[in-house]
Structures are given as structure tokens and as C-alpha cells.
Backbone bond lengths (Angstrom), bond angles and torsions (degrees), N, CA, C in turn:
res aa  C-N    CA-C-N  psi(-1)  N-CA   C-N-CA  omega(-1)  CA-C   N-CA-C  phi
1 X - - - 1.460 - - 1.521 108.97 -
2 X 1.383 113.91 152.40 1.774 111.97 -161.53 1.353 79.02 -96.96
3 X 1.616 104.94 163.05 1.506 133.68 -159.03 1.773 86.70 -138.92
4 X 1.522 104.44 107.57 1.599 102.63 -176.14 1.539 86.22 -127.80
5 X 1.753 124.47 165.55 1.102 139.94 118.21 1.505 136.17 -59.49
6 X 1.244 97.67 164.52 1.449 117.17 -175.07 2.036 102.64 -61.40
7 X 1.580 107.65 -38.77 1.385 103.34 -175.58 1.748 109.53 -74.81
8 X 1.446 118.35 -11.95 1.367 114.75 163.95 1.132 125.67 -78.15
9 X 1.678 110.60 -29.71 1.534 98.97 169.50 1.549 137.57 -109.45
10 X 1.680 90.85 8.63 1.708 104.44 141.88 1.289 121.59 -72.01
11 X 1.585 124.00 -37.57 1.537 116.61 -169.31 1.617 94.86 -80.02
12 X 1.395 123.92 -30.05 1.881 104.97 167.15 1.189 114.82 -65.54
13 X 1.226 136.83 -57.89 1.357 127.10 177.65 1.452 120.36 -56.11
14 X 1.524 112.36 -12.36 1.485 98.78 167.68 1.884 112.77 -93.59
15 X 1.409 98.84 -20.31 1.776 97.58 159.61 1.282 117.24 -67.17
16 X 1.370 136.73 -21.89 1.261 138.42 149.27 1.530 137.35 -24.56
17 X 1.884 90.95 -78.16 1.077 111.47 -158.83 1.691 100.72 -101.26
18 X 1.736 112.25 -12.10 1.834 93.53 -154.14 1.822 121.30 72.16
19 X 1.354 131.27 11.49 1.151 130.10 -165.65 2.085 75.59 -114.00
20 X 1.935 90.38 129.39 1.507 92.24 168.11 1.417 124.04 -62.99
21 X 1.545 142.87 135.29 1.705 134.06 162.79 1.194 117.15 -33.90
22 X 2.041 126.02 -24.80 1.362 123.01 -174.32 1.125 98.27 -63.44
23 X 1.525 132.99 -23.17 1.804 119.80 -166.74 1.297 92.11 -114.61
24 X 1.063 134.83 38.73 1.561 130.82 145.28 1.596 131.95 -120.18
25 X 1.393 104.75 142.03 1.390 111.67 168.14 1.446 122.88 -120.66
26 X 1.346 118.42 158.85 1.243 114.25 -170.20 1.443 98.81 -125.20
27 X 1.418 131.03 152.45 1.391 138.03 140.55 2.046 118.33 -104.61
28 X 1.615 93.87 169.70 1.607 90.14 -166.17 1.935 99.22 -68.84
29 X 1.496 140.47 -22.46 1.194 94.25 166.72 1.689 136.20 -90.20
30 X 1.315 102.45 56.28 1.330 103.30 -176.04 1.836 137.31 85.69
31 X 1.253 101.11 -7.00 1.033 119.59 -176.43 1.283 105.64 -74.01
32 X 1.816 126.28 121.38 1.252 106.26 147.70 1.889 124.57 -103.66
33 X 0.905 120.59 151.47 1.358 115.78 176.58 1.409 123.10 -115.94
34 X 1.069 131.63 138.23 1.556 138.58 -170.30 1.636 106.85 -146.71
35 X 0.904 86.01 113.59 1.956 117.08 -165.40 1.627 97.47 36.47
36 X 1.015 122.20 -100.20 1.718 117.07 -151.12 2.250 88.32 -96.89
37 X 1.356 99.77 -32.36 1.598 109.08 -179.02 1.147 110.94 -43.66
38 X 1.319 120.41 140.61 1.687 117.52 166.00 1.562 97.83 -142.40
39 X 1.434 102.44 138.36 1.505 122.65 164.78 0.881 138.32 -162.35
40 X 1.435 125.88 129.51 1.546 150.98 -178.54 2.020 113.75 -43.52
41 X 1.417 100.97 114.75 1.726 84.06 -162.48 1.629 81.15 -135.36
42 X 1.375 125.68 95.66 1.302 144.56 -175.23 1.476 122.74 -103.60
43 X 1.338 139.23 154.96 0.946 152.38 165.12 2.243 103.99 -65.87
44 X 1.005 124.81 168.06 1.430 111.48 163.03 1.984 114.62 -80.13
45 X 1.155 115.90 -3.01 1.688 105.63 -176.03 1.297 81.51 -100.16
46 X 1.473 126.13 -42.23 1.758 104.41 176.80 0.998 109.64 -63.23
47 X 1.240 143.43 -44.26 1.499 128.29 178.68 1.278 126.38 -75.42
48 X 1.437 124.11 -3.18 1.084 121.03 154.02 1.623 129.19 -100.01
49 X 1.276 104.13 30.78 1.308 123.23 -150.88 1.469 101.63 -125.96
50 X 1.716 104.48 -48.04 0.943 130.99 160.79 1.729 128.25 -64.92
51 X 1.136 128.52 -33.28 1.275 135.92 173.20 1.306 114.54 -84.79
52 X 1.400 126.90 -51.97 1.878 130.90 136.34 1.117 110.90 12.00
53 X 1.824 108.12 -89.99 1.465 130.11 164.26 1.255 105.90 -10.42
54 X 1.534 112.61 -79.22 1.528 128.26 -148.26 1.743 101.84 -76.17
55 X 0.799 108.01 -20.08 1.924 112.45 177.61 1.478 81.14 -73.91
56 X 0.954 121.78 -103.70 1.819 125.15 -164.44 0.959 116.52 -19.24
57 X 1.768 145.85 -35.60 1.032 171.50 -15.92 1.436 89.07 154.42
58 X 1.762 123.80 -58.07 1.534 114.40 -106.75 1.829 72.96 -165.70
59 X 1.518 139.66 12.38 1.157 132.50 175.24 1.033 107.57 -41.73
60 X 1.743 134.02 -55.82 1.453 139.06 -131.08 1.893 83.72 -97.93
61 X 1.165 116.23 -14.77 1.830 87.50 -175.08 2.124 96.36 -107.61
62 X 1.517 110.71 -0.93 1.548 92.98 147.03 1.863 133.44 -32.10
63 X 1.737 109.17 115.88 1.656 81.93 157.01 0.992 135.47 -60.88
64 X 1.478 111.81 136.96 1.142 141.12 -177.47 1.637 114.47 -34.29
65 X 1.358 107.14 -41.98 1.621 110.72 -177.13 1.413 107.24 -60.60
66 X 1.372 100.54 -41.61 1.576 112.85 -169.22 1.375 112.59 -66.18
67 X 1.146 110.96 -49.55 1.863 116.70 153.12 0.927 140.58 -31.55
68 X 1.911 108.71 -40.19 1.121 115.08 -172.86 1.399 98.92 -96.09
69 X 1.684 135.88 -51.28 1.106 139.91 152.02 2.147 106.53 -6.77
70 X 1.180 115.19 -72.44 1.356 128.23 -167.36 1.792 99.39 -67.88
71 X 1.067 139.99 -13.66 1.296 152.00 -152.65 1.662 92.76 -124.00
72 X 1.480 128.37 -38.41 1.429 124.64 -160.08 0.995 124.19 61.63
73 X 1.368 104.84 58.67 1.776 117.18 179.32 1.814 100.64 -127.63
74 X 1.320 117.65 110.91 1.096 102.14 163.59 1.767 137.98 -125.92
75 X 1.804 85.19 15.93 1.991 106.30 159.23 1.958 103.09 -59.91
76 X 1.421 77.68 130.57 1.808 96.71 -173.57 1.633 113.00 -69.16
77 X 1.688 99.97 -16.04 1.603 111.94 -173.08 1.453 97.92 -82.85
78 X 0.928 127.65 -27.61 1.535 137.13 -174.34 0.850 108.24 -68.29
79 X 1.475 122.24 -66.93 1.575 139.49 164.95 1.414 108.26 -27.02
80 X 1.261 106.90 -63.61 1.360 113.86 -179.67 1.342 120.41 -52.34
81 X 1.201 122.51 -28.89 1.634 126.90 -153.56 2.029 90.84 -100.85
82 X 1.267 103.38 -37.35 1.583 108.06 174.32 1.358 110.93 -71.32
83 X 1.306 140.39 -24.94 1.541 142.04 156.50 1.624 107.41 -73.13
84 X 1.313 125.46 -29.30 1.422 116.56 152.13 1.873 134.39 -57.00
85 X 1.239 96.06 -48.10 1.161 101.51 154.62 1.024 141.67 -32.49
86 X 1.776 122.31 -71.73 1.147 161.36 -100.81 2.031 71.61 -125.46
87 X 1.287 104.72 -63.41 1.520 105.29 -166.30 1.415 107.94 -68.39
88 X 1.742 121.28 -14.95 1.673 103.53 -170.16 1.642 97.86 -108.70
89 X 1.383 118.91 -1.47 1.272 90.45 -177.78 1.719 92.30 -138.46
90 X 0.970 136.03 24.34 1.482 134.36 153.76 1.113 124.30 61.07
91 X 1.568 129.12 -127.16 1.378 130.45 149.91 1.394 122.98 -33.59
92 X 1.359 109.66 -26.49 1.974 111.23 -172.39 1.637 99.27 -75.27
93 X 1.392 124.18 -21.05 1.228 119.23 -143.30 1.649 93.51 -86.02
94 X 1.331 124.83 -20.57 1.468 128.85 179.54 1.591 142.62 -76.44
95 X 1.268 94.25 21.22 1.629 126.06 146.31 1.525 110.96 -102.42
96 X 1.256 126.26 -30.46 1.438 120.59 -163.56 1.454 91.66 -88.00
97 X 1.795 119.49 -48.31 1.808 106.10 179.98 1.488 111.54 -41.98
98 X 1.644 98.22 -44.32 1.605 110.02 -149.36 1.976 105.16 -58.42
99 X 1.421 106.38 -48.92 1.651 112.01 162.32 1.443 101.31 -47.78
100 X 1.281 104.00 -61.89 2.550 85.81 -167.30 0.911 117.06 -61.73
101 X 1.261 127.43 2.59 1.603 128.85 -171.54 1.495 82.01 -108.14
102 X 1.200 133.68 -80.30 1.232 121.68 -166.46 1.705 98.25 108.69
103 X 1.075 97.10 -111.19 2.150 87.26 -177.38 1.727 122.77 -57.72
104 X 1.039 109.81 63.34 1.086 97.80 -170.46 1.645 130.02 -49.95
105 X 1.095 126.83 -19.61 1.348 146.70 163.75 2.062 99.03 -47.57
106 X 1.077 87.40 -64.41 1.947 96.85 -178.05 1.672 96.88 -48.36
107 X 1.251 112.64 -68.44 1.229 123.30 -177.35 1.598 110.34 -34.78
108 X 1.127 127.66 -60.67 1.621 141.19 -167.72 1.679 89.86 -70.17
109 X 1.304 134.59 -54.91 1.442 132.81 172.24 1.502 111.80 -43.63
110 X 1.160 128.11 -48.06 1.063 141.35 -154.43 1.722 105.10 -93.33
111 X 1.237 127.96 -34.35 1.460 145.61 159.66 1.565 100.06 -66.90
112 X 1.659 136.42 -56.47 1.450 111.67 -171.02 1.380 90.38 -75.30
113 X 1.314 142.25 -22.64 1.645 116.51 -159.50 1.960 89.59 -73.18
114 X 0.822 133.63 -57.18 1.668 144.76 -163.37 1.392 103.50 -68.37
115 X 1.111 115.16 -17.72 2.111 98.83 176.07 1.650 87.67 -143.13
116 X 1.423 132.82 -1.92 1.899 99.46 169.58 1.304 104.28 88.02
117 X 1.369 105.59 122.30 1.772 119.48 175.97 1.757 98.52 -41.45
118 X 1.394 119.34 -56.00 1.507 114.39 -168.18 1.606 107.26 -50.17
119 X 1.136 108.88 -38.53 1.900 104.61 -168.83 1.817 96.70 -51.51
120 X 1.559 115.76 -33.16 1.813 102.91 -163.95 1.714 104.55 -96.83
121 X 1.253 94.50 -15.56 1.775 96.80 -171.65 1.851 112.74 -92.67
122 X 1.581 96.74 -41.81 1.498 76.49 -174.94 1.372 106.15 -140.02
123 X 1.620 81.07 131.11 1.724 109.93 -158.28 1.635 104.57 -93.80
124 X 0.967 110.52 27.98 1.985 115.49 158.51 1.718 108.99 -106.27
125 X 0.990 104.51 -28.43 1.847 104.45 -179.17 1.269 116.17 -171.86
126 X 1.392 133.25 28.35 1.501 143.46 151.57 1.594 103.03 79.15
127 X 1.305 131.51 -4.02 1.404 129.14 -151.38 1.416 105.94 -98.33
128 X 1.391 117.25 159.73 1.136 122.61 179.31 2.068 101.11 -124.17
129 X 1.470 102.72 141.22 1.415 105.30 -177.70 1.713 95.47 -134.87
130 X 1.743 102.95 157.61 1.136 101.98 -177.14 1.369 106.30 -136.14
131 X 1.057 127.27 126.42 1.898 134.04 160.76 1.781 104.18 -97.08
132 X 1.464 83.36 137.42 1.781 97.60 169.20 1.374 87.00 -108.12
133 X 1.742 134.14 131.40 1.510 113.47 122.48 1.621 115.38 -100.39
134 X 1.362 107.47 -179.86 1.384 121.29 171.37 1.500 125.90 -103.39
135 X 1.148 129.14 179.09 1.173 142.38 -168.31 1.687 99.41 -57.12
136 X 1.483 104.62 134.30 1.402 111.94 -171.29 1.544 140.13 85.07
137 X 1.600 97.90 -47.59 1.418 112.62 155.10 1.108 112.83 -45.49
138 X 1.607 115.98 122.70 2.023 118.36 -178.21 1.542 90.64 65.81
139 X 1.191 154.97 -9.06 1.279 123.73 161.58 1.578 124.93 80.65
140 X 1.234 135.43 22.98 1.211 127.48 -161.40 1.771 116.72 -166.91
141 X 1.436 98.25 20.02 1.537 122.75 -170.91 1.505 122.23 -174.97
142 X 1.296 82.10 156.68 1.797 95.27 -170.37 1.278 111.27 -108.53
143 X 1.452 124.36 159.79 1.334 113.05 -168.23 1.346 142.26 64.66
144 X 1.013 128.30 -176.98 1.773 123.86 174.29 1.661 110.13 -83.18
145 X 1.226 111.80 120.66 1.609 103.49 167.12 1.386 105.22 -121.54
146 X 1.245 120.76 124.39 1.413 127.92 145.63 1.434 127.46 -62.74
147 X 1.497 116.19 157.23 1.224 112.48 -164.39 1.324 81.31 -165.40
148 X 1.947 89.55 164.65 2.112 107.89 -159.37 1.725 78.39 -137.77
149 X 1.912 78.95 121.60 1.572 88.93 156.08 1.525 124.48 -117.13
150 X 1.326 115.56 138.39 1.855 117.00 178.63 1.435 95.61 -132.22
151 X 1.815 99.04 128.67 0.996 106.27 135.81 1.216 171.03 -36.87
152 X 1.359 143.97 69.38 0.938 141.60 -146.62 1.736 121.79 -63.62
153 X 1.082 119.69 -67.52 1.188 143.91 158.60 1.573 132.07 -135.15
């Protein structure tokens, strides 16, 4: 896994966006921020590391079909009774998905392949963006590194 600084993944997000590094800051999870802007400027194991997270996170507000689909349930009353659930008890309900699903790991694989690391990471517009720089650029690596940017807000 690449070992970057904060000045590499300000100088990608400023190949991005055109926003200078003087108006950015970074913290250690990846976040950079530029005045009110915030965005996620990751390696791909952080971002898939990161979206993982956010699937597990967020089981109980999965559709229900998709639940039940990933669970192997395909009685409509079931379905139904798991969208009952899901709607009366919210956040609580994500131990109870996490048992009907059973692998949950498969499940979270199977959710970023069908909506895209951006749909769990960045919660301003679901998208995922990518900068390559090269050796030297940002100063702190060799070779070509790619990098994933999400919007935050």
C-alpha cells in the first residue's frame, strides 16, 4: 500500500480542481478541505477500505430486495416484513441485516461493485474522480500514483 503525505494529496486535488494547496488543509483521515469544500483524496486500499466501512455502516438502510436477494430470500412477505423493519427501527436494524445476509464482507463487495466506491464515500454527488501524478509531483513518491477523489460536501 502507497505511503503518501498530506502535500501529495493536496497537490492532486489541486491538479483536479485548479484550487491553489495555499488554501488547503489536510487531516490524517484523508480529508482535504479548501475553505468551506471538503474532499476525500485517497489511495485505492483507502478507498476501498473506506467504502467497506461505510457498507457495514449503513446495512439496515440497504433495499430491502437487495437484502433479501444477498440473504436468498425471495417470498415477497419477507421482503416486505424486512422493509418493515428496516423502516421502524433504523440504525438498530444493522445487526439484524448483517445476520440475513450472512457474509457480510460478500455483501459490502457486492454493493461497491453495483453502485461504485463514490455512491458510499462521497456524500455531495456519489462520484468517484481520479488523478494520476508522477514521480516528483507533490514530492514524496516514486512512480505514477493514482489517487480517488470524493466530494464531500
Amino acid at each position: 500500500m502507497a505511503q503518501i503525505n498530506d502535500s501529495v494529496r493536496m497537490f492532486a486535488l489541486a491538479q483536479l480542481t485548479g484550487i491553489k494547496t495555499d488554501y488547503m488543509e489536510c487531516d490524517k483521515s484523508g480529508m482535504v478541505t479548501c475553505g468551506a469544500k471538503e474532499y476525500f483524496v485517497l489511495t485505492d486500499d483507502e478507498a476501498d477500505k473506506m467504502a467497506d466501512e461505510r457498507v457495514r455502516d449503513s446495512l439496515w438502510a440497504f433495499n430491502a430486495e437487495f437484502v433479501a436477494e444477498c440473504a436468498g430470500i425471495s417470498n415477497e412477505r419477507t421482503i416486505k416484513a424486512i422493509r418493515k423493519m428496516q423502516e421502524e427501527l433504523c440504525e438498530d436494524a444493522n445487526e439484524i441485516v448483517g445476520k440475513l445476509v450472512g457474509n457480510v464482507a460478500a455483501f459490502s463487495r457486492k454493493a461497491i461493485m453495483a453502485d461504485g466506491r463514490g455512491h458510499f464515500i462521497s456524500s455531495y454527488d456519489g462520484n468517484e474522480q481520479s488523478v494520476k501524478i508522477g514521480p516528483c509531483e507533490g514530492g514524496t513518491h516514486t512512480g505514477t500514483l493514482t489517487l480517488y477523489v470524493y466530494r464531500n460536501n
